[in-house]
VOGU-3710 file (C-alpha; in Angstrom, 3 decimals, decimal comma):
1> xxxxxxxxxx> -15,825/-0,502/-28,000  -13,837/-0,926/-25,272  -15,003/0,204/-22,087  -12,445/2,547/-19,860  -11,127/1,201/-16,024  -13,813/2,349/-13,860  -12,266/3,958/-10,653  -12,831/2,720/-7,461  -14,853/5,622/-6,568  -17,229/4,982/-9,288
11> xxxxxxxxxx> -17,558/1,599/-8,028  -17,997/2,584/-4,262  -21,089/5,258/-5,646  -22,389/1,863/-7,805  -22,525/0,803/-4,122  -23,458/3,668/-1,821  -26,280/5,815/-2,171  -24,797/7,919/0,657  -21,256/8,437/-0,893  -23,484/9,406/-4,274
21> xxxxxxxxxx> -25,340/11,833/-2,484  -21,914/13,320/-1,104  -20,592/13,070/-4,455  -22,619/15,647/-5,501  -20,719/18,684/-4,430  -17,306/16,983/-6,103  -15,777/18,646/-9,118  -16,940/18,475/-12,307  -14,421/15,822/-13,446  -15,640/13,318/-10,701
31> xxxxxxxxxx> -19,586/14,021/-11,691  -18,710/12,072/-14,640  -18,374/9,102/-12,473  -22,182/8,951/-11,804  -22,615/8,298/-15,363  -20,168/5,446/-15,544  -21,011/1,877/-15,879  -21,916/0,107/-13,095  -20,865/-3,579/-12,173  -23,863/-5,608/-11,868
41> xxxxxxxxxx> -25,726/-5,422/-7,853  -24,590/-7,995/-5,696  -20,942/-7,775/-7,331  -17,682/-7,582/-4,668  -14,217/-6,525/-6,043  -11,185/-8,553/-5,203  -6,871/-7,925/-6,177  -4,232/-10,249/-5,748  -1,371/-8,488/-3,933  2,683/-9,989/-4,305
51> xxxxxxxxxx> 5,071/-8,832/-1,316  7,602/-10,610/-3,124  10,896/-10,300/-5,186  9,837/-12,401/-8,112  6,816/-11,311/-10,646  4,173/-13,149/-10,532  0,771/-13,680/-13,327  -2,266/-13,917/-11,445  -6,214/-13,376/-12,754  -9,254/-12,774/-10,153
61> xxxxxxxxxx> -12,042/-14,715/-11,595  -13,279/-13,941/-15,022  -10,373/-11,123/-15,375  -7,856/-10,655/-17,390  -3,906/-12,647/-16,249  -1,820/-9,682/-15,044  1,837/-9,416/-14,025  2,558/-8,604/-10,546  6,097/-8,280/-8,620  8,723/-5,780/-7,483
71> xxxxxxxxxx> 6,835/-3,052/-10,198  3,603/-3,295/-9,473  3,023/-4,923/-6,399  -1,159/-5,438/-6,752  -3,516/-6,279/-9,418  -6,453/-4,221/-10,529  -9,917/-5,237/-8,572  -11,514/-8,190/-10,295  -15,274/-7,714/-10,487  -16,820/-11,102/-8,839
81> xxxxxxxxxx> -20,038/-12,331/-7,935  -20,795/-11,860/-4,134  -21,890/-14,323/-2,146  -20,193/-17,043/-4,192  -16,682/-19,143/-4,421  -14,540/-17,726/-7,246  -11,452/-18,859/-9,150  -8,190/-17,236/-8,381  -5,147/-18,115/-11,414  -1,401/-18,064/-10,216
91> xxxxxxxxxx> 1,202/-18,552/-12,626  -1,306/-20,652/-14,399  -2,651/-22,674/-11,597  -6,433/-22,219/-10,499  -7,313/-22,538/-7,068  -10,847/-21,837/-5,301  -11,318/-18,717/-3,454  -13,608/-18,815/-0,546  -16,422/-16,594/-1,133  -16,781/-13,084/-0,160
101> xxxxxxxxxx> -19,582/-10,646/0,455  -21,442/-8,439/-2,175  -20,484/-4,716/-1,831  -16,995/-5,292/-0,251  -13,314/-5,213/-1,282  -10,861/-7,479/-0,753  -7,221/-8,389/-1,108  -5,651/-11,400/-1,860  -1,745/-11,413/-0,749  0,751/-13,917/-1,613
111> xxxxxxxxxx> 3,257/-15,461/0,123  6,576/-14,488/-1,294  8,022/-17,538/0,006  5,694/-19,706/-0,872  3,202/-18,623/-3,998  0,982/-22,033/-3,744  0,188/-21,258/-0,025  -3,506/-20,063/0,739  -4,042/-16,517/-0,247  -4,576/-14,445/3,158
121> xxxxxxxxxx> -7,460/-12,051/2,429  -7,350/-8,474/3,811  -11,081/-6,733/4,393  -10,057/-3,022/2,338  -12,864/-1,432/4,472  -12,470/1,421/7,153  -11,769/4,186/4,824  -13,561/7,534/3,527  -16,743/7,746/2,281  -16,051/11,667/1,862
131> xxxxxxxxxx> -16,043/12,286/-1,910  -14,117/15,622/-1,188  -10,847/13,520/-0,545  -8,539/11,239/-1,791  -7,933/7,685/0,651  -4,643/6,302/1,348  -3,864/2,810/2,537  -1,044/0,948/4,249  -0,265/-2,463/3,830  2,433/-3,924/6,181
141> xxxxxxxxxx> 3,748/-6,579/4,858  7,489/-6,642/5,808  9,046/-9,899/7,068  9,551/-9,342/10,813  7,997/-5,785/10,888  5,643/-6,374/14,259  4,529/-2,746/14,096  4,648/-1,144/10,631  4,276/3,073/10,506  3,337/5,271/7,865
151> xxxxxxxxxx> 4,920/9,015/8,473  5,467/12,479/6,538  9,735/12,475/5,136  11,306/14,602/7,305  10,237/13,527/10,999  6,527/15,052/10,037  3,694/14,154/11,533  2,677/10,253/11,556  0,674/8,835/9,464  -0,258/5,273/10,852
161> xxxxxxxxxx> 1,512/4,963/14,061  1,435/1,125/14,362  -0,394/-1,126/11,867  0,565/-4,950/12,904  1,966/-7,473/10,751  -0,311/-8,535/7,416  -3,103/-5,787/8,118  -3,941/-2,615/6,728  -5,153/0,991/7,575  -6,782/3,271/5,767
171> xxxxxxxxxx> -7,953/6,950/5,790  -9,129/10,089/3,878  -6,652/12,602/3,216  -6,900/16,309/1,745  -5,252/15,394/-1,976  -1,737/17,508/-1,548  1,656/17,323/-2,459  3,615/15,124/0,475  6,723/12,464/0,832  6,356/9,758/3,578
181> xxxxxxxxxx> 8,348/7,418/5,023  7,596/3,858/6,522  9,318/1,801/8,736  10,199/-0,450/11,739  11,620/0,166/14,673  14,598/2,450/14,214  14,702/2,050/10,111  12,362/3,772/7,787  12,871/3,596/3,994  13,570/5,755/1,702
191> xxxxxxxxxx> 11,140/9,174/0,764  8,460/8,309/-1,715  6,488/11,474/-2,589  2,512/11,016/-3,530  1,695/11,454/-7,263  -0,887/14,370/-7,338  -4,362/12,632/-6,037  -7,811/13,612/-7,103  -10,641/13,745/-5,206  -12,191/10,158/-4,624
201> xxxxxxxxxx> -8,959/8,904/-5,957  -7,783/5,207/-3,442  -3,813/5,204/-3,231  -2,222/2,141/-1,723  1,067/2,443/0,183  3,177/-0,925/0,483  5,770/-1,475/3,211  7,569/-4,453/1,736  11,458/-5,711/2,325  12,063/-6,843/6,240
211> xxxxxxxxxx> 12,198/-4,845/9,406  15,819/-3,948/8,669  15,582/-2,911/5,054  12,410/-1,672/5,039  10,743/-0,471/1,449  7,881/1,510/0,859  6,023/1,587/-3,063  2,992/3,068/-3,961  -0,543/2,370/-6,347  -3,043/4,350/-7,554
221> xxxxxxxx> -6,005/1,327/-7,084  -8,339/1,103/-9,946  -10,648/-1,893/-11,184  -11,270/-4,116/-14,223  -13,862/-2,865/-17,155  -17,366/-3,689/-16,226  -18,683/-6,485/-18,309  -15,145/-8,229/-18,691
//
């Protein structure tokens, strides 16, 4: 039978005996996590993430080849040995992935001008380990966006004031209904609202385009079947 997509909450308790303790006063729904499967100890979890305006297939090590572009900017987390070098497929081509440690997550980003460039690998650490709240994340990755910000629609309060070019932030939020806006400078994009966010739920927020036509997208984050 075919196993379900474990979130990445389940896979951060697989990995954290103090977020499992925490995750003990969650709702009922996210209990259920505890009795997922867990990736094998030592694994790390690593997605290949396309700024670009052309989709792209890519596969993180012994996953499955998934489409990534405009729609869906990121792949699911690939479950990968820790500790070791792993193989990394774009648009058919393997390359070798420098190794990265057990425990941790990772992303891989492309370059949207040029796809058989080195991938440039983003630590996704820094977040909440509080099991009571959802995480979002910002990825700037805007051509010529210096200083990207994350901010409620509606000149509400900001989010991320400055997160520099080809970083991320990250923090834990109270899951409620909101639209933010991202931007450079004196241009923000257009409203995106959140989709309704669960406790332990990890949303990542893409600031895309350039500095003058900024875009902003959004992902609920989720990883590959154990055993795949």
């Amino acid at each position: 039978m075919k196993l379900p997509l474990i979130s990445l909450a389940a896979a951060v308790l697989a990995l954290s005996p103090l977020a499992a303790s925490a995750q003990q006063a969650a709702p009922e729904g996210r209990l259920a996590q505890l009795y997922a499967a867990r990736p094998p100890a030592g694994s790390a979890f690593v997605r290949v993430l396309n700024p670009g305006s052309a989709a792209l297939k890519v596969a993180v090590g012994p996953g499955a080849e998934q489409n990534i572009g405009p729609a869906t900017r990121a792949s699911r987390y690939a479950i990968v040995e820790g500790g070791k070098p792993f193989t990394v497929r774009v648009a058919g081509k393997p390359r070798s992935q420098p190794q990265v440690a057990a425990g941790s997550f990772t992303t891989l980003v492309l370059d949207a001008a040029a796809p058989s460039k080195p991938l440039a690998a983003l630590a996704d650490g820094g977040g909440t380990s509080d099991a009571l709240k959802a995480e979002i994340r910002f990825y700037n990755l805007a051509s010529g966006c210096a200083q990207g910000r994350l901010a409620m629609a509606d000149k509400g309060a900001v989010v991320f004031p400055a997160v520099p070019s080809g970083s991320s932030s990250a923090r834990g939020i109270n899951p409620v209904k909101a639209r933010l806006v991202a931007g450079c400078g004196g241009k923000d994009s257009a409203p995106l609202a959140l989709p309704a966010l669960q406790p332990g739920d990890h949303y990542s927020l893409f600031l895309t385009g350039s500095a003058a036509a900024p875009v902003l997208q959004g992902q609920l984050s989720g990883t590959d079947p154990v055993g795949r």
